[in-house]
N, CA, C and O atoms as a Tripos MOL2 file, in Angstrom:
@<TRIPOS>MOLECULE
protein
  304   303    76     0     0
PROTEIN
NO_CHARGES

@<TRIPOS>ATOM
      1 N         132.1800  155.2540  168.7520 N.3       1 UNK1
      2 CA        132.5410  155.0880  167.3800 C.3       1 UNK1
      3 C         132.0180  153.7310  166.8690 C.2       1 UNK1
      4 O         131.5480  153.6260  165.7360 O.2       1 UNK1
      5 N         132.1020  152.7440  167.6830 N.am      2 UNK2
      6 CA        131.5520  151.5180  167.2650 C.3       2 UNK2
      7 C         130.1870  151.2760  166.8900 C.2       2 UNK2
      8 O         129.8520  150.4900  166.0040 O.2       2 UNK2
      9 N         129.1090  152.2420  167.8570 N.am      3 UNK3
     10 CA        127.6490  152.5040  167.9670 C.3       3 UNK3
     11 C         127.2520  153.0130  166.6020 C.2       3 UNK3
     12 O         126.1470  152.8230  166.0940 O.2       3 UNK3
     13 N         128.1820  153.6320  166.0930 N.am      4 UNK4
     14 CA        128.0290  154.0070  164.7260 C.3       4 UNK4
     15 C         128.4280  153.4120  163.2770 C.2       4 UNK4
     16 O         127.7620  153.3180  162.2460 O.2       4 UNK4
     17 N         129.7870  153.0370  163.5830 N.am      5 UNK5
     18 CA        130.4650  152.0730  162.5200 C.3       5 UNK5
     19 C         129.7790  150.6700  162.5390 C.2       5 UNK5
     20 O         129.8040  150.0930  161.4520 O.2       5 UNK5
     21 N         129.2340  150.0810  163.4640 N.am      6 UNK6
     22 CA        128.7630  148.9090  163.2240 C.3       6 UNK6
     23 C         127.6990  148.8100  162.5300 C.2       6 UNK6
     24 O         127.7080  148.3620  161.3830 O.2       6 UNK6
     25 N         126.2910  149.3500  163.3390 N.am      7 UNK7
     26 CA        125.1090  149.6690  161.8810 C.3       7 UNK7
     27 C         125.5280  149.9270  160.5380 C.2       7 UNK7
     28 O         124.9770  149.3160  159.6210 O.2       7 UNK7
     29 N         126.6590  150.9620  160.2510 N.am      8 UNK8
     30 CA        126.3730  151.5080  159.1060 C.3       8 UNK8
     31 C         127.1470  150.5250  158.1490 C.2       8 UNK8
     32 O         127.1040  150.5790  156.9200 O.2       8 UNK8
     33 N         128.0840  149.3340  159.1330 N.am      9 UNK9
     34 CA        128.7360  148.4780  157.8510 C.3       9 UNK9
     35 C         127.5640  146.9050  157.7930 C.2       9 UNK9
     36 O         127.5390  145.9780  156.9830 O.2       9 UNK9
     37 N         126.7860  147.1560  158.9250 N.am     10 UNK10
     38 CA        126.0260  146.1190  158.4010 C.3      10 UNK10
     39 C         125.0540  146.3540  157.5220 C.2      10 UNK10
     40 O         124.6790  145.4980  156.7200 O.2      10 UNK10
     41 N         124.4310  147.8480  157.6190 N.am     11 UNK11
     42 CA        123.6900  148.6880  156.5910 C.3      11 UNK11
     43 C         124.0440  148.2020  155.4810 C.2      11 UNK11
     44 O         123.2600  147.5820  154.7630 O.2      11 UNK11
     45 N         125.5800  148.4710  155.1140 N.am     12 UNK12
     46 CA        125.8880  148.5750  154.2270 C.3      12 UNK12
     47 C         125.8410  146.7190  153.1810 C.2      12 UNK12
     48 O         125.4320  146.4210  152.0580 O.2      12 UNK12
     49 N         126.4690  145.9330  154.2820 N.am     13 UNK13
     50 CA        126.7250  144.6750  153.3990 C.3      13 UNK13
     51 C         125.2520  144.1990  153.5480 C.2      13 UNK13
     52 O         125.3010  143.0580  153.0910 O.2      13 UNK13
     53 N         123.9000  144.4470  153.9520 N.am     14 UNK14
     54 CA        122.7000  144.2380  154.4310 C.3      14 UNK14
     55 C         122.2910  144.6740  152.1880 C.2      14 UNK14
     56 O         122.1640  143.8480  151.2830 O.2      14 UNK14
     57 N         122.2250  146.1160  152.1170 N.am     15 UNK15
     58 CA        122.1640  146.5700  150.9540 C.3      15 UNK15
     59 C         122.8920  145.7230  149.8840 C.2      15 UNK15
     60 O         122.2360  145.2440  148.9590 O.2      15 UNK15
     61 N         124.4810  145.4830  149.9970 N.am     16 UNK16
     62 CA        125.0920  144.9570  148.9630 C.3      16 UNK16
     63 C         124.5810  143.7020  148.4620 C.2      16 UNK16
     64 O         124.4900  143.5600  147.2430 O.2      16 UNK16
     65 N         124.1430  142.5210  149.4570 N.am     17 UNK17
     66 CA        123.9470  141.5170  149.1690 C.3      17 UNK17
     67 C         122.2220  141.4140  148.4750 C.2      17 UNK17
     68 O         121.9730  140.6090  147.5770 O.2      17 UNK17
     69 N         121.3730  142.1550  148.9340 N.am     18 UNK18
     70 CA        120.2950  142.4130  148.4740 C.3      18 UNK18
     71 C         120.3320  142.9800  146.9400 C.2      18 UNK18
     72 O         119.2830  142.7710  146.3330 O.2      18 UNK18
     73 N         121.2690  143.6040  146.2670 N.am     19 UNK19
     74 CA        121.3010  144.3120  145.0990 C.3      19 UNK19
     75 C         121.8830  142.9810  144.4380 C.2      19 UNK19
     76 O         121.6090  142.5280  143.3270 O.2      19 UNK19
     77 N         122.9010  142.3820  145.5590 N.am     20 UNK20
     78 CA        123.5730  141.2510  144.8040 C.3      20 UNK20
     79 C         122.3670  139.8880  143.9770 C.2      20 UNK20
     80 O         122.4730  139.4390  142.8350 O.2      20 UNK20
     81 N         121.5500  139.6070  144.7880 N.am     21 UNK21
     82 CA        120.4490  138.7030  144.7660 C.3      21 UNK21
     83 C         119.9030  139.4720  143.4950 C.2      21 UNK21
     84 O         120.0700  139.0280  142.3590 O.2      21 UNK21
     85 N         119.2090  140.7060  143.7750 N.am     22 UNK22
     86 CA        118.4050  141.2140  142.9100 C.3      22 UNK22
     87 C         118.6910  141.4960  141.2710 C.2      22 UNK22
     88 O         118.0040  141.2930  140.2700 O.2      22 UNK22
     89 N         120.0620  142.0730  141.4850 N.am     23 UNK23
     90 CA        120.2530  142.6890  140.5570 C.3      23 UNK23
     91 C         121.5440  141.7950  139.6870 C.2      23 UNK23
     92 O         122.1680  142.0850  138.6670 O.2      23 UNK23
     93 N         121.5880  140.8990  140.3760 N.am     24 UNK24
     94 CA        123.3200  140.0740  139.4500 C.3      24 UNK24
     95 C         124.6000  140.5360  140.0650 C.2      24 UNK24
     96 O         124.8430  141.5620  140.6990 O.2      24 UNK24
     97 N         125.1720  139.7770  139.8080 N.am     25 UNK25
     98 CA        126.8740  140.8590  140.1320 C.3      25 UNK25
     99 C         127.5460  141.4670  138.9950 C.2      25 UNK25
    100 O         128.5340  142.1780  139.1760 O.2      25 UNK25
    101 N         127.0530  141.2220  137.7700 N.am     26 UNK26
    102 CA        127.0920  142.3100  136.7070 C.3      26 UNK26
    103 C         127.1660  143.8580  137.5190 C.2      26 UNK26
    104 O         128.0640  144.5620  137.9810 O.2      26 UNK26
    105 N         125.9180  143.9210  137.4190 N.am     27 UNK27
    106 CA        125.2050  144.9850  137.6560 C.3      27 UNK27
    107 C         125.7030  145.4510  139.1430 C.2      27 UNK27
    108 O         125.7150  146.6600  139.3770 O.2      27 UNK27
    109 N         126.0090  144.7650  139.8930 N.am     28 UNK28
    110 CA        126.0180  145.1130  141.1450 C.3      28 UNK28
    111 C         127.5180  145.8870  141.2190 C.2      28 UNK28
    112 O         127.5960  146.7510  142.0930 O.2      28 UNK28
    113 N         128.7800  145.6490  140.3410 N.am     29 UNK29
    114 CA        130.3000  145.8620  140.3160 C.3      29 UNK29
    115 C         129.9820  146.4950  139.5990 C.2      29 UNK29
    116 O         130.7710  147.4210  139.7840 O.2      29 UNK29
    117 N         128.9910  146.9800  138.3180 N.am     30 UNK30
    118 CA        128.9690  148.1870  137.7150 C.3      30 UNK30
    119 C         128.5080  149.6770  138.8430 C.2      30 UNK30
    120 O         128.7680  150.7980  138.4050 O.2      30 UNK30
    121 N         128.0910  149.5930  139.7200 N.am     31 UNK31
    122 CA        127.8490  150.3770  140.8430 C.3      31 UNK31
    123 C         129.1680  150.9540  141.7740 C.2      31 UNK31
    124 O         129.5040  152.0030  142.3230 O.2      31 UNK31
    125 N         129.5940  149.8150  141.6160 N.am     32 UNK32
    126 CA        131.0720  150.3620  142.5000 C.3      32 UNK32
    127 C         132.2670  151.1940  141.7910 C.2      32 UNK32
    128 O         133.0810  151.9390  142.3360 O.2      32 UNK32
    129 N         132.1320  150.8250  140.2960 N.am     33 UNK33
    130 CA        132.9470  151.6810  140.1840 C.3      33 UNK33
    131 C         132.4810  153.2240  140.2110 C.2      33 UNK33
    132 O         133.3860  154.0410  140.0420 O.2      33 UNK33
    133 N         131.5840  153.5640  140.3430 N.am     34 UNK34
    134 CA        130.9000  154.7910  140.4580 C.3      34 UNK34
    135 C         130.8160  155.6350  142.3520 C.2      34 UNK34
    136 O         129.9060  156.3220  142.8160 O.2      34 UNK34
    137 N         132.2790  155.1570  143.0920 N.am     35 UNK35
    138 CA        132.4790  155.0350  144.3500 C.3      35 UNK35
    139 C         133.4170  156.0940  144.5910 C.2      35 UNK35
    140 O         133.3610  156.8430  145.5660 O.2      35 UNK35
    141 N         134.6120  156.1600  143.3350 N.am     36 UNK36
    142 CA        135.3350  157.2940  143.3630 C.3      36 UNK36
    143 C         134.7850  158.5100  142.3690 C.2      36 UNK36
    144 O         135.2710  159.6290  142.2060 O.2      36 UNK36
    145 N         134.0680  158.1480  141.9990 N.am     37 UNK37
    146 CA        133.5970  159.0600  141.2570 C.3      37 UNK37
    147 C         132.6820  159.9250  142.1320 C.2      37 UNK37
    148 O         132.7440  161.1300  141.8880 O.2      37 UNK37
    149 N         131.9200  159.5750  143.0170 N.am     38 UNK38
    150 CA        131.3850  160.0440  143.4420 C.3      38 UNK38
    151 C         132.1500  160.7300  145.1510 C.2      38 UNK38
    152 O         131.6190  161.5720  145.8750 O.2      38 UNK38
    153 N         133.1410  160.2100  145.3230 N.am     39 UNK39
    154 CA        134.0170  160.9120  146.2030 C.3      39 UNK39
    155 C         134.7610  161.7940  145.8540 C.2      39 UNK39
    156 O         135.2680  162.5140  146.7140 O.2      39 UNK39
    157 N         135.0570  162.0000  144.3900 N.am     40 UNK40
    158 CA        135.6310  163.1160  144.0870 C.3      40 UNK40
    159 C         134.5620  164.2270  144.3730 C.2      40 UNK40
    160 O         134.8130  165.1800  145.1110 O.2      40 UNK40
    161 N         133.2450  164.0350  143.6910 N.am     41 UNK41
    162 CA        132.3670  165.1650  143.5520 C.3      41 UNK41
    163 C         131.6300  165.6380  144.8930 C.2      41 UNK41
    164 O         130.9460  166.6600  144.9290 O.2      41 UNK41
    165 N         131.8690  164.6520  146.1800 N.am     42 UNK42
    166 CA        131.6760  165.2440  147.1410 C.3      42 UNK42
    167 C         132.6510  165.9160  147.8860 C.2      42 UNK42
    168 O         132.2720  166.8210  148.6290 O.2      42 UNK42
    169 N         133.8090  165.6440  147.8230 N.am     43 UNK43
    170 CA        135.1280  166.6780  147.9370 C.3      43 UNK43
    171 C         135.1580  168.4910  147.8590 C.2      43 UNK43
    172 O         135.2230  169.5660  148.4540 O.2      43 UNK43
    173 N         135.0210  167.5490  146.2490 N.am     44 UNK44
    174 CA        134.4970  169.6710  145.2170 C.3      44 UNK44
    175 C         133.6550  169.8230  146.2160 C.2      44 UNK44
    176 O         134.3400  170.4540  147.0220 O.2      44 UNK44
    177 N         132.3520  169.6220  146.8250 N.am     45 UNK45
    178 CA        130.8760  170.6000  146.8670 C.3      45 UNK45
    179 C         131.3100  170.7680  148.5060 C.2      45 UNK45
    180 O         130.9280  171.8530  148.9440 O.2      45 UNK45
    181 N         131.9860  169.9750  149.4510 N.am     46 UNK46
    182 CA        131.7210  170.2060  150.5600 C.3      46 UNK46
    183 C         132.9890  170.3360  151.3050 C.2      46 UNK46
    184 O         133.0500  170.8200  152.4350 O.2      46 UNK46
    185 N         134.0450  169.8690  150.6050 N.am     47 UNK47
    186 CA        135.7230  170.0370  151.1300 C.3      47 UNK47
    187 C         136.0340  171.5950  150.4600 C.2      47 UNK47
    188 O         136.8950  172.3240  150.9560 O.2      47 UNK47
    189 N         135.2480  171.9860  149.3160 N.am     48 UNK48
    190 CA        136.1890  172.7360  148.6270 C.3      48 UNK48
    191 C         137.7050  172.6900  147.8470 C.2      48 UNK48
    192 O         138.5890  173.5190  147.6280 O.2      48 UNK48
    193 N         137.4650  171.0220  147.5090 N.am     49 UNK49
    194 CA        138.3420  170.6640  146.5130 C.3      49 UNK49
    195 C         138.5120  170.8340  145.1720 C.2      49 UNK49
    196 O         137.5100  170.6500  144.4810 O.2      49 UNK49
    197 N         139.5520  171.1470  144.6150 N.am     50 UNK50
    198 CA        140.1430  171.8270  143.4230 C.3      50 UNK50
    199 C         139.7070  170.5070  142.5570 C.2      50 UNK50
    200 O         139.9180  169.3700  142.9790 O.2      50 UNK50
    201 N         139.1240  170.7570  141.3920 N.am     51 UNK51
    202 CA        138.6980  169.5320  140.1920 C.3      51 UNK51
    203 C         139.9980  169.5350  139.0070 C.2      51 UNK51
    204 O         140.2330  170.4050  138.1680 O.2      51 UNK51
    205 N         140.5020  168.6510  139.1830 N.am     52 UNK52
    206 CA        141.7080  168.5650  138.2240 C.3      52 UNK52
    207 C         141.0700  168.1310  136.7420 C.2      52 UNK52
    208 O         139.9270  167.7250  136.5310 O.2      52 UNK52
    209 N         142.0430  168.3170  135.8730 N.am     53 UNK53
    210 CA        141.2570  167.6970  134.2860 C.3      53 UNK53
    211 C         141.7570  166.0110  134.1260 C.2      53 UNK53
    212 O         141.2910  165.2240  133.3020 O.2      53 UNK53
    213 N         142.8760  165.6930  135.1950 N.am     54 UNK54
    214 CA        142.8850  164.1150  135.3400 C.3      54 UNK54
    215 C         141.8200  163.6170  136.5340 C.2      54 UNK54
    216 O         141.9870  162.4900  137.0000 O.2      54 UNK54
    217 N         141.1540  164.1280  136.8350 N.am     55 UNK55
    218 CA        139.9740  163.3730  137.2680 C.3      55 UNK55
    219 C         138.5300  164.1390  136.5640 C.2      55 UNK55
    220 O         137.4170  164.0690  137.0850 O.2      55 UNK55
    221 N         138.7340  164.6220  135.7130 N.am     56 UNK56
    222 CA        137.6290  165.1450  135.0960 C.3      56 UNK56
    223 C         137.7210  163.7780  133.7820 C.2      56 UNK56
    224 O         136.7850  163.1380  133.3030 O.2      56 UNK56
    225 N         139.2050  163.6780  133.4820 N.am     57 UNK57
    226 CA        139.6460  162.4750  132.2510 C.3      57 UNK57
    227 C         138.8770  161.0390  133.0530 C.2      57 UNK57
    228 O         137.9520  160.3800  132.5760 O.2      57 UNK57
    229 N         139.4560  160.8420  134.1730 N.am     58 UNK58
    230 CA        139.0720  159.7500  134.9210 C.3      58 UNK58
    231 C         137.7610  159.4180  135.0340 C.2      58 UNK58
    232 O         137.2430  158.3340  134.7670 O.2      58 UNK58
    233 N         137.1990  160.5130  135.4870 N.am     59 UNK59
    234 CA        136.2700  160.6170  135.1780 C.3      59 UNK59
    235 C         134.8480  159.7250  134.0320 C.2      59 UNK59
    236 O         133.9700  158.8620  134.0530 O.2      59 UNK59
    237 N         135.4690  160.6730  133.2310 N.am     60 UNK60
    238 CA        135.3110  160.1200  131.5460 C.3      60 UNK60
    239 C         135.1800  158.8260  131.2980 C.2      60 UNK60
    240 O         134.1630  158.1740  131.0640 O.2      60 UNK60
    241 N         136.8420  158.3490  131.4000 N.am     61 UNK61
    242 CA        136.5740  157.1500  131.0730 C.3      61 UNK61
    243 C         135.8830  155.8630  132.0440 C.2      61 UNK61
    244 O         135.7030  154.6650  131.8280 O.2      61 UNK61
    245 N         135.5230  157.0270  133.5490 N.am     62 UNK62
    246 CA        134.6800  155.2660  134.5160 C.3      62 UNK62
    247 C         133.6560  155.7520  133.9820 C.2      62 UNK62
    248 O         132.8510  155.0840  134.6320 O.2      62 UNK62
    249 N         132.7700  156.6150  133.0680 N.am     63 UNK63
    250 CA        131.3920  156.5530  132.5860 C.3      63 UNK63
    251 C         131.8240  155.7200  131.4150 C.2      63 UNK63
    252 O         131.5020  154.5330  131.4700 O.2      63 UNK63
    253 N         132.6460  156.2170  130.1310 N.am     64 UNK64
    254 CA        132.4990  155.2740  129.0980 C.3      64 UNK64
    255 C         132.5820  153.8510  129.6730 C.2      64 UNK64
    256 O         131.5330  153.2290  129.5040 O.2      64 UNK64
    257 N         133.4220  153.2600  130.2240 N.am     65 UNK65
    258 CA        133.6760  151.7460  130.6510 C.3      65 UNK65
    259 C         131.9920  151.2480  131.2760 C.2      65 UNK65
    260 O         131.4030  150.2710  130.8150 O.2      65 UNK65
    261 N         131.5780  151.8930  132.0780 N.am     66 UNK66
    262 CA        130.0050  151.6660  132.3230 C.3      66 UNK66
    263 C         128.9240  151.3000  131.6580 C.2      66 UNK66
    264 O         128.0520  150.4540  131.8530 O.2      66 UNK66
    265 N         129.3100  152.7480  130.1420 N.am     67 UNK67
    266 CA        128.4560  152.2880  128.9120 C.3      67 UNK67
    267 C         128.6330  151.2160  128.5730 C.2      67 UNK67
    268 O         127.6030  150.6510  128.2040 O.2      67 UNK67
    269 N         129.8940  150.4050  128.5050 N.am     68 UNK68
    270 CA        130.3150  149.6390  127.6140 C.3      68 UNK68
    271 C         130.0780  148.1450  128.4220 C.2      68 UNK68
    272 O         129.5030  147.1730  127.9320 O.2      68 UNK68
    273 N         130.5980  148.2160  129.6170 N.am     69 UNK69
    274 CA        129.6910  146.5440  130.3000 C.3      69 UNK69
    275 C         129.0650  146.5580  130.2160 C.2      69 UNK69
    276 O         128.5660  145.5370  129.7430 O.2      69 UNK69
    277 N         127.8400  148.1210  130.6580 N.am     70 UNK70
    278 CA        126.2530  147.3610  130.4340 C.3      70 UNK70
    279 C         126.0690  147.1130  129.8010 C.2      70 UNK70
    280 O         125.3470  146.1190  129.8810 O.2      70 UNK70
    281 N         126.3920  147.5690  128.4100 N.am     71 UNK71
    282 CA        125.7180  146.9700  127.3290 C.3      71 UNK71
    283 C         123.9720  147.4680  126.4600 C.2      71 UNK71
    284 O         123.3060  147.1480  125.4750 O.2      71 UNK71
    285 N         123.9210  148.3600  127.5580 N.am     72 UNK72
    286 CA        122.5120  148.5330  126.9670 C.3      72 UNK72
    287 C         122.0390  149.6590  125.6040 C.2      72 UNK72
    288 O         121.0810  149.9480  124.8880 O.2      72 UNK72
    289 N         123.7460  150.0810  125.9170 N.am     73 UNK73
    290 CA        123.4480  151.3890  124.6590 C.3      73 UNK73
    291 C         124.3030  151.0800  123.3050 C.2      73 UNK73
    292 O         124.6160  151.8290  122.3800 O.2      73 UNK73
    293 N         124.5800  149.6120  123.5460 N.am     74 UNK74
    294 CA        124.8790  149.2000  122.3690 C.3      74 UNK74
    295 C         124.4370  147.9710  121.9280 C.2      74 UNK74
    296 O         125.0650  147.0280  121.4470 O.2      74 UNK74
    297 N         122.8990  148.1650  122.2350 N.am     75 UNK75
    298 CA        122.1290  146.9110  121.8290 C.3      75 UNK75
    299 C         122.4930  145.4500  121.6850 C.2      75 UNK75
    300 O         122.7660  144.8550  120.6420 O.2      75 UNK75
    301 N         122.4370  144.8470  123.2710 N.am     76 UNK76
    302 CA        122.9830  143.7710  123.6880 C.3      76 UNK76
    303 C         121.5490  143.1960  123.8360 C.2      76 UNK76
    304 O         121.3830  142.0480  124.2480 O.2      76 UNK76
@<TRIPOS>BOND
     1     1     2 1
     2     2     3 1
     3     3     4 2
     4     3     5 am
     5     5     6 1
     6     6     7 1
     7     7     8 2
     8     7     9 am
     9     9    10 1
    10    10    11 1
    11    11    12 2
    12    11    13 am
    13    13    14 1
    14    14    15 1
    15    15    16 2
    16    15    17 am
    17    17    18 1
    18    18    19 1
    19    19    20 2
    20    19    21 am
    21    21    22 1
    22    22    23 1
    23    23    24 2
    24    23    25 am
    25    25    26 1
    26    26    27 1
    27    27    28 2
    28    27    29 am
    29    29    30 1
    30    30    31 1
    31    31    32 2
    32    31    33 am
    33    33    34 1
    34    34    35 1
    35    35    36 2
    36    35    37 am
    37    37    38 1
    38    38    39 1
    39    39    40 2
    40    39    41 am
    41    41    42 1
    42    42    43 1
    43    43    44 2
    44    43    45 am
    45    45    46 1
    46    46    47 1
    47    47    48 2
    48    47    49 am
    49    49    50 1
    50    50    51 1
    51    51    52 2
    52    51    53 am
    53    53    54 1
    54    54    55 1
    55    55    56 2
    56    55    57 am
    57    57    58 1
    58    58    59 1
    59    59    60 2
    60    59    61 am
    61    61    62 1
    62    62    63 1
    63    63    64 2
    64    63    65 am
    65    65    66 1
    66    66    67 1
    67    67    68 2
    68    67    69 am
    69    69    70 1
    70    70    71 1
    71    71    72 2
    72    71    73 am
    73    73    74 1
    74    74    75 1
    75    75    76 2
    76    75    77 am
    77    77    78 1
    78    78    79 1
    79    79    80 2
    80    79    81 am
    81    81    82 1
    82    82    83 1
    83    83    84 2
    84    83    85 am
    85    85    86 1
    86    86    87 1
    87    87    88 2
    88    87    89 am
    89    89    90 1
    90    90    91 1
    91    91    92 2
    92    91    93 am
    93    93    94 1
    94    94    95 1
    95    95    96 2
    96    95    97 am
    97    97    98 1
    98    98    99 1
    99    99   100 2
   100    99   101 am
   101   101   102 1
   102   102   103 1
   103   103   104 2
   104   103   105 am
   105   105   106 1
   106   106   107 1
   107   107   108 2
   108   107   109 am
   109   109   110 1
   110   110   111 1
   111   111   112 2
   112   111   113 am
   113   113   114 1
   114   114   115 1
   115   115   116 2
   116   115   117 am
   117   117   118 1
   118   118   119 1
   119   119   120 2
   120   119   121 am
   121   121   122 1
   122   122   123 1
   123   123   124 2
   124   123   125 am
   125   125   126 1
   126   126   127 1
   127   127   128 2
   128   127   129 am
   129   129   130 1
   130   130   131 1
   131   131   132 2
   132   131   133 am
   133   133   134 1
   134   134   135 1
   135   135   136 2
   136   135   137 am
   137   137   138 1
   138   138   139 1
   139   139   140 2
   140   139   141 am
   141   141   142 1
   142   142   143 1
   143   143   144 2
   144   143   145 am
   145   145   146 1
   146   146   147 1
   147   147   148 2
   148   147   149 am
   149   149   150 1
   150   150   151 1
   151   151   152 2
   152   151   153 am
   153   153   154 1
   154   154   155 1
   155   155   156 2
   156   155   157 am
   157   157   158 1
   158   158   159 1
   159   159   160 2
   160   159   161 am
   161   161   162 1
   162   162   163 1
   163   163   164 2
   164   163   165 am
   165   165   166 1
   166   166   167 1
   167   167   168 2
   168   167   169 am
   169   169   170 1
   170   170   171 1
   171   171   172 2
   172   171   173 am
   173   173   174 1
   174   174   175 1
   175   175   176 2
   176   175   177 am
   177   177   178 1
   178   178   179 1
   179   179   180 2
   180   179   181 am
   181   181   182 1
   182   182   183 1
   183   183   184 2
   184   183   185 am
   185   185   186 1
   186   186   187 1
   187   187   188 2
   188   187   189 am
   189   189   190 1
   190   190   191 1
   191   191   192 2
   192   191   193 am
   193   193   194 1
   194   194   195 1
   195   195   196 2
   196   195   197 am
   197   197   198 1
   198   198   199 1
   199   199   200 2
   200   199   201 am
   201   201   202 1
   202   202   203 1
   203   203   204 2
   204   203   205 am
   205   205   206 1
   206   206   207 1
   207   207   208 2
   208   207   209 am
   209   209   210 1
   210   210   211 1
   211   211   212 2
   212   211   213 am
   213   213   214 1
   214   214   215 1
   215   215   216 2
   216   215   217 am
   217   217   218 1
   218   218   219 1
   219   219   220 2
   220   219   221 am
   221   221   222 1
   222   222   223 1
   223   223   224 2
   224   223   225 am
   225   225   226 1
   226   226   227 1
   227   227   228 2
   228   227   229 am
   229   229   230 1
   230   230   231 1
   231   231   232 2
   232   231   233 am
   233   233   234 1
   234   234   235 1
   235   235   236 2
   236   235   237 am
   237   237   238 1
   238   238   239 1
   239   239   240 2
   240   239   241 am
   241   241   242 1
   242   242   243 1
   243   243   244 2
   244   243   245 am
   245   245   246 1
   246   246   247 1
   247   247   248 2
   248   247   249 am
   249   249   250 1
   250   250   251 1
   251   251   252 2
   252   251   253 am
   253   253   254 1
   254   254   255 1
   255   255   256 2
   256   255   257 am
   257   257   258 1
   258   258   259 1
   259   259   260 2
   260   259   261 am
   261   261   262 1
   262   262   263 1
   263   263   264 2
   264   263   265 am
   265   265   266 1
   266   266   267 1
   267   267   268 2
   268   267   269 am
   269   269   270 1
   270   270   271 1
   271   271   272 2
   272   271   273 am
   273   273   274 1
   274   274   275 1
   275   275   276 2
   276   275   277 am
   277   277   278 1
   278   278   279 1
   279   279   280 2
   280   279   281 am
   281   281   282 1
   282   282   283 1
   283   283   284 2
   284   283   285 am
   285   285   286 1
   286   286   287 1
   287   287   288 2
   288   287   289 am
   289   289   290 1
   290   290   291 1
   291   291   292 2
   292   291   293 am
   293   293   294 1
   294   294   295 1
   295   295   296 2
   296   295   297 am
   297   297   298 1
   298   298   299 1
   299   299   300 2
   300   299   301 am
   301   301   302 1
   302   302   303 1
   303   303   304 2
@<TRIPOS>SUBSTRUCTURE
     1 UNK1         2 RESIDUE 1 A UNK
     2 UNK2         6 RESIDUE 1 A UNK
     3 UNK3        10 RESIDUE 1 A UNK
     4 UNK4        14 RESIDUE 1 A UNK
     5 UNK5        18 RESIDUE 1 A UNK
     6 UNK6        22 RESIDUE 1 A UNK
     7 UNK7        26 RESIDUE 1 A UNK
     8 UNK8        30 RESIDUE 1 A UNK
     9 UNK9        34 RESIDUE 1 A UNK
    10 UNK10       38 RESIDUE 1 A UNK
    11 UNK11       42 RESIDUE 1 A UNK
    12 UNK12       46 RESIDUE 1 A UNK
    13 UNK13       50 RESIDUE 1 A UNK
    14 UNK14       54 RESIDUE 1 A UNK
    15 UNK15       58 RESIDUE 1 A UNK
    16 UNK16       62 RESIDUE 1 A UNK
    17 UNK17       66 RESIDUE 1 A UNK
    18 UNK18       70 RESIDUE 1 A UNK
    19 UNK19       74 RESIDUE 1 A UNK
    20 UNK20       78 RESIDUE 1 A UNK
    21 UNK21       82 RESIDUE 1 A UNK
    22 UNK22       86 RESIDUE 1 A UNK
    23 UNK23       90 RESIDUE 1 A UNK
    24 UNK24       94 RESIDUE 1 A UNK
    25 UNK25       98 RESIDUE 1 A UNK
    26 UNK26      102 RESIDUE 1 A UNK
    27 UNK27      106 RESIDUE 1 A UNK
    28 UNK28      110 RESIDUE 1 A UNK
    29 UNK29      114 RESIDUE 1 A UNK
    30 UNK30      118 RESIDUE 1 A UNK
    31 UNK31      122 RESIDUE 1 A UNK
    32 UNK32      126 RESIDUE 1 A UNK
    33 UNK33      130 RESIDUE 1 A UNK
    34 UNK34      134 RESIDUE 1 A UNK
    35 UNK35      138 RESIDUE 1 A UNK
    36 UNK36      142 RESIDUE 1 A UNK
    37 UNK37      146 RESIDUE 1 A UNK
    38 UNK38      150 RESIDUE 1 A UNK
    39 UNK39      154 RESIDUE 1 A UNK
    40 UNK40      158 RESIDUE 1 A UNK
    41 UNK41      162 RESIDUE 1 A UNK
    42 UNK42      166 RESIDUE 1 A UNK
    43 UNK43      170 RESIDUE 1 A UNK
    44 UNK44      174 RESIDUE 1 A UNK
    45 UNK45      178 RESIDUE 1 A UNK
    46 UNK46      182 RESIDUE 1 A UNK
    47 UNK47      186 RESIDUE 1 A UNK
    48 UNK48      190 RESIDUE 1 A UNK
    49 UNK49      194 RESIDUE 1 A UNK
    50 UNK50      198 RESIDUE 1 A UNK
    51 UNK51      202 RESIDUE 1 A UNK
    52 UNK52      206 RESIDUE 1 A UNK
    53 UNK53      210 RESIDUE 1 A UNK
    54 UNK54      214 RESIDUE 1 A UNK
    55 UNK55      218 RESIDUE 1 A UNK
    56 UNK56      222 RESIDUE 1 A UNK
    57 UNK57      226 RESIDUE 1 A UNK
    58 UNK58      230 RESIDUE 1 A UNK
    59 UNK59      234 RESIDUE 1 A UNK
    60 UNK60      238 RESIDUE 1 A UNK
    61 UNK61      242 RESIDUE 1 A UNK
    62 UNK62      246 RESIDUE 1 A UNK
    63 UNK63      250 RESIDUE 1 A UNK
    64 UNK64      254 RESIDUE 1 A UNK
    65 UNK65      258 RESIDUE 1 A UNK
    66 UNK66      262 RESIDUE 1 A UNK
    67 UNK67      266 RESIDUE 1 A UNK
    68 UNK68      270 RESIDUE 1 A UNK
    69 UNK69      274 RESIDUE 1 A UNK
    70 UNK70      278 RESIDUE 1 A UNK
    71 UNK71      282 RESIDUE 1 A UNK
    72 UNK72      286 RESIDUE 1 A UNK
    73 UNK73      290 RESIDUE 1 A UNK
    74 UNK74      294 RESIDUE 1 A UNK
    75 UNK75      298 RESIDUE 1 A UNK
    76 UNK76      302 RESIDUE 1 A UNK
């Protein structure tokens, strides 16, 4: 278990800090919230989890909040 968990969390903070450099930490915490969002929708396709309309709402609003830090679709 370790042979596996260890690569994949250094993978992981290996990636984070590289996006961090690259991309700002703006940008980089606008990514994360897109973490449950995307665990819900792998649930549905491969658990066969039921999609509720409070995470369809939830949903919703972690895209609007996204629009709205970046900033880019409201000409910042």
């Amino acid at each position: 278990m370790l042979g596996i968990a260890i690569p994949c969390t250094a993978l992981a903070y290996i990636i984070y800090f590289r996006i961090l450099r690259t991309a700002g930490a703006t940008n980089l915490m606008i990514v994360t919230f897109l973490v449950p969002v995307s665990a819900i929708w792998l649930g549905v396709a491969f658990l066969g989890e039921a999609l509720s309309s409070g995470q369809i709402i939830g949903m919703a609003l972690i895209g609007a909040s996204l629009l709205a830090i970046d900033g880019r679709v409201f000409g910042k």
